[in-house]
KOLKOLNU-479235 format. One record per residue (C-alpha): residue in three letters; x, y, z. Coordinates in steps of 0.05 Angstrom, whole numbers, padded with zeros to 5 digits, always signed. Each point is the difference from the previous one (the first is absolute). Layout:
BEGIN
ALAXYZ ...
//
This chain:
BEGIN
UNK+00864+02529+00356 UNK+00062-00027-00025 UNK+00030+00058-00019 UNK-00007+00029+00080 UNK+00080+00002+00032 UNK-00035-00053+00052 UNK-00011-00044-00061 UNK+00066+00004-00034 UNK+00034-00009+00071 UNK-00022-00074-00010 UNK+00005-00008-00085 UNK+00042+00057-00028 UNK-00023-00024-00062 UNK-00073+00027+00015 UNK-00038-00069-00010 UNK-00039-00045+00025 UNK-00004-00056+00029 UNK+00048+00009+00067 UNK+00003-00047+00054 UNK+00000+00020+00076 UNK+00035-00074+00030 UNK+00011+00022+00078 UNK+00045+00065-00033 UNK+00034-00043-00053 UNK-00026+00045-00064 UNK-00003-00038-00061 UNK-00018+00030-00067 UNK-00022-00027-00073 UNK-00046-00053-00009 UNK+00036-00068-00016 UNK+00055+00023+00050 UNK-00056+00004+00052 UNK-00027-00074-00017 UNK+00074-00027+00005 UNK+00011+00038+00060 UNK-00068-00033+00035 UNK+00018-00081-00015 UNK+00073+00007+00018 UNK-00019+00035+00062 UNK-00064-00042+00016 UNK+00042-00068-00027 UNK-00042-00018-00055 UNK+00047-00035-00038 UNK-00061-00032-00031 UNK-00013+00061-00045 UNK+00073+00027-00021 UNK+00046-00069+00024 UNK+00079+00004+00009 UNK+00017-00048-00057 UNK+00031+00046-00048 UNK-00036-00041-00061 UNK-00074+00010+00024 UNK+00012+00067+00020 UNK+00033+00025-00052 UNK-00066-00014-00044 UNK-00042+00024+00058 UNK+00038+00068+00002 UNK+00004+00001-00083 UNK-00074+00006-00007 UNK+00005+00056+00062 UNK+00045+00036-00037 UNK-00029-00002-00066 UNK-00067+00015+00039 UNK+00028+00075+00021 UNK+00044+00016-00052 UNK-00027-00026-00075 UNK-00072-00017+00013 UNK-00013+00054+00047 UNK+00020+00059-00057 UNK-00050-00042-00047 UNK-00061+00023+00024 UNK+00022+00056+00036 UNK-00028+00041-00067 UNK-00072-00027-00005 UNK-00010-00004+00074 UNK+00018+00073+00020 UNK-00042+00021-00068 UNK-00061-00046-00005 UNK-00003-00010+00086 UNK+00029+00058+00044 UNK-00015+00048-00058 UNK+00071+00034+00001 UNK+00004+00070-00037 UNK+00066-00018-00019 UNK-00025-00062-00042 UNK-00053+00002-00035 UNK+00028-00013-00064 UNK-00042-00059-00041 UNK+00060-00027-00037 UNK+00039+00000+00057 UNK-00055-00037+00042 UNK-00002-00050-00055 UNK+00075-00013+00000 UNK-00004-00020+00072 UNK-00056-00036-00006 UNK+00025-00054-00050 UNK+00072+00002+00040 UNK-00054-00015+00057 UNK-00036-00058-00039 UNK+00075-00027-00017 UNK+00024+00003+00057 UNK-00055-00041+00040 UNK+00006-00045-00061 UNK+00060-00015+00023 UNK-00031-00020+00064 UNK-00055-00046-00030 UNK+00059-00035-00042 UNK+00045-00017+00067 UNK-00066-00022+00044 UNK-00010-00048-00058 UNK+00063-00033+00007 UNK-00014-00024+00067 UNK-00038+00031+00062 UNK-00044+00006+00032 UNK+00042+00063+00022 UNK+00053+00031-00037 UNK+00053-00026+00028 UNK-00021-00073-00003 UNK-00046-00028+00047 UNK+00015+00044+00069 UNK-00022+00074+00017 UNK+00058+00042+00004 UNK+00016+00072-00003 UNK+00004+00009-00070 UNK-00090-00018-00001 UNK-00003+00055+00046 UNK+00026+00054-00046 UNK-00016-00028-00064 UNK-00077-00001+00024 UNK+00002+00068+00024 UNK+00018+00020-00071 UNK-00054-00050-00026 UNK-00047+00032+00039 UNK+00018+00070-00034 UNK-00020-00033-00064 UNK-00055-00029+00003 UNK-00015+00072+00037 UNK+00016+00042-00053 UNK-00047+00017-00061 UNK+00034-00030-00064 UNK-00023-00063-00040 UNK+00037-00061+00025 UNK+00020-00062-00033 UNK-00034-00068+00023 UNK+00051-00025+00046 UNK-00023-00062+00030 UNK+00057-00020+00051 UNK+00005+00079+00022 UNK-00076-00006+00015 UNK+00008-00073+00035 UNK+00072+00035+00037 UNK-00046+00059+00026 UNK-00058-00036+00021 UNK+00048-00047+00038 UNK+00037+00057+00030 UNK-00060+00035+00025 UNK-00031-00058+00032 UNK+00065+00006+00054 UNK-00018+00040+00067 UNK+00037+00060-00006 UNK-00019+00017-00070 UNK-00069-00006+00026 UNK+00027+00052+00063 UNK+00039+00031-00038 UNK-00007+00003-00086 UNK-00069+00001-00008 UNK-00005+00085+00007 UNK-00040+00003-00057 UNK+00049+00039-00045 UNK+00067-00005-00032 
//
């Protein structure tokens, strides 16, 4: 359980995911992914030029902070059922932030691609498709987004969203 004193002794903020690397403890999501390709050396995903990267890390960050709260509302209503929203405007309010906000998504993969950077994998695919993946997981109607579709049918063709994305839920 996250709230058990073991728990918070490795995230004192009581959430998961947490990362055991040979007793190096890292904590929160996109920190974890940046952690894993500078320590592995993947400079393919998340390179050293400050240009590329900065874009790669501007889609992380918008991942967790603005995109993330968008469907935060609808998913813990409509999908984990959460007593403490089950409020139908409220639902609905996320849901269109949701829909605009993967919009947004559609409109950059149009402008180039196949990926969202351009035409490489990098670390920004991996956390935009894990939110991807929550929408097309949650229960609200969905615009016809074409290169979102294309983007997560690419993505999921890769090996470890096959190992690891495909848990059949959000």
């Amino acid at each position: 359980m996250t709230s058990d004193p073991a728990f918070r002794a490795l995230n004192p903020f009581g959430m998961i995911p947490v990362v055991d690397d040979n007793g190096i403890i890292v904590r929160e999501s996109n920190t974890i992914v940046r952690y894993l390709i500078d320590s592995r050396g993947r400079g393919d995903l998340l390179p050293r030029e400050p240009a590329p990267r900065a874009d790669i890390e501007a889609w992380m960050d918008w991942q967790a902070s603005d995109f993330n709260n968008t469907w935060r509302g609808a998913f813990l209503g409509l999908v984990r059922k959460n007593p403490d929203h089950p409020d139908p405007k409220a639902i609905e309010k996320s849901a269109t932030a949701f829909n605009a906000a993967v919009g947004l998504i559609d409109a950059a993969l149009g402008k180039g691609g196949p990926f969202l950077c351009g035409t490489s994998f990098t670390a920004a695919d991996i956390v935009i498709r894990l939110s991807i993946h929550r929408s097309r997981s949650t229960p609200i109607d969905r615009p016809d987004l074409r290169n979102v579709a294309r983007y997560y049918d690419l993505l999921c063709e890769r090996p470890g969203f096959q190992k690891y994305g495909r848990d059949g839920g959000p």
